[in-house]
C-alpha positions as CSV (number, residue, x, y, z in Angstrom):
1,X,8.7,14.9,-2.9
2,X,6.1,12.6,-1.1
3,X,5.3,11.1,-4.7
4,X,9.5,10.1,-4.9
5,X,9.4,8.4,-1.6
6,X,6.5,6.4,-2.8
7,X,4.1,8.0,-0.1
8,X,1.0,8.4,-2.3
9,X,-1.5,8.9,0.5
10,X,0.2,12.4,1.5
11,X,1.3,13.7,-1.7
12,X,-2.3,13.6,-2.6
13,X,-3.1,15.5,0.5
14,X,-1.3,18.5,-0.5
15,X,-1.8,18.0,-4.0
16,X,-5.4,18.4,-3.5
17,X,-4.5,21.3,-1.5
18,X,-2.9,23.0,-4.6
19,X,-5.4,21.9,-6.8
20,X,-7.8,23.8,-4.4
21,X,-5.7,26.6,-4.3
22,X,-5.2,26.9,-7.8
23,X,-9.2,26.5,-8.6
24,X,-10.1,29.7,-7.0
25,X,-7.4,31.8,-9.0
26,X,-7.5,29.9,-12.3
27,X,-10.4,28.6,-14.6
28,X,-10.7,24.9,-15.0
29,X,-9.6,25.3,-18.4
30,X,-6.3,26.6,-17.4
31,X,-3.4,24.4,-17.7
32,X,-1.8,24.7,-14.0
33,X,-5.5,23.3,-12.8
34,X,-5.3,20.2,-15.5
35,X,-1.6,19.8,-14.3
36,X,-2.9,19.1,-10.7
37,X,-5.7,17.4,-11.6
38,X,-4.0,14.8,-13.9
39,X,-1.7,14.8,-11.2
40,X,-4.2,13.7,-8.5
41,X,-5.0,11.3,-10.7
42,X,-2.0,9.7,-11.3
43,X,-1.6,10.1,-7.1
44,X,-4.7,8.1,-6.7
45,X,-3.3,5.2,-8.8
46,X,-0.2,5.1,-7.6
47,X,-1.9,5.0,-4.0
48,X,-4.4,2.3,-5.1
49,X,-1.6,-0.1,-6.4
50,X,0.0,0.6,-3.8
51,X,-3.3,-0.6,-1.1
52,X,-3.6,-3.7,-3.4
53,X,-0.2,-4.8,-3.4
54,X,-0.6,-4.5,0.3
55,X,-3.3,-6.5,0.8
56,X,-1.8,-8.9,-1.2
57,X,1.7,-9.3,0.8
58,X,-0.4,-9.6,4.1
59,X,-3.0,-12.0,2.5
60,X,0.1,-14.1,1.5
61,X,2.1,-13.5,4.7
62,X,-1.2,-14.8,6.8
63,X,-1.3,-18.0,4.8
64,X,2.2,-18.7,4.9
65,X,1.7,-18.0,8.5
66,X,-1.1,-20.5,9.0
67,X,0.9,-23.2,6.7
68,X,3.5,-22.7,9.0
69,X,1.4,-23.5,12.1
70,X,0.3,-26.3,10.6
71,X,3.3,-28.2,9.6
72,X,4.2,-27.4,13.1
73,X,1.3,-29.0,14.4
74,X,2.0,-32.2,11.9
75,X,5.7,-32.6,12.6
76,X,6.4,-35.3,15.1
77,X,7.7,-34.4,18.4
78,X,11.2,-35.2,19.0
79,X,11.9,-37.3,22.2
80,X,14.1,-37.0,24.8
81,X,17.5,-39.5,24.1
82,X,16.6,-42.3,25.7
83,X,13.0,-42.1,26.3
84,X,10.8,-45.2,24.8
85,X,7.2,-44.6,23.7
């Protein structure tokens, strides 16, 4: 459910609490415990690209942000109608 709302970071949590789960009933060779892990692995991906692509947005959001400032610094001031200067 977590993984279909794109919230990587908690479907991993209790993912990894299943995978636990299932470790002390099954033997690693069982396929329910290569489910889960392949699935935690797929989780951590997701969750990675995820981090990335963030970092990206807000690296690009902070330099818009500081263009922004600056071309507000550069633009002349407008003057009152009627003032000389």
């Amino acid at each position: 459910m977590y993984q279909q709302l794109s919230q990587f970071k908690q479907a991993m949590v209790y993912e990894k609490r299943c995978y636990n789960l299932l470790v002390q009933f099954y033997p690693p060779e069982h396929e329910k415990v290569k489910e889960s892990n392949e699935l935690l692995k797929s989780l951590t991906s997701a969750a990675v690209k995820v981090a990335i692509d963030n970092l990206g947005q807000e690296k690009l959001q902070k330099q818009l942000r500081s263009l922004a400032s600056g071309a507000a610094e550069e633009a002349p001031q407008a003057r009152p109608v009627g003032a000389t200067g």
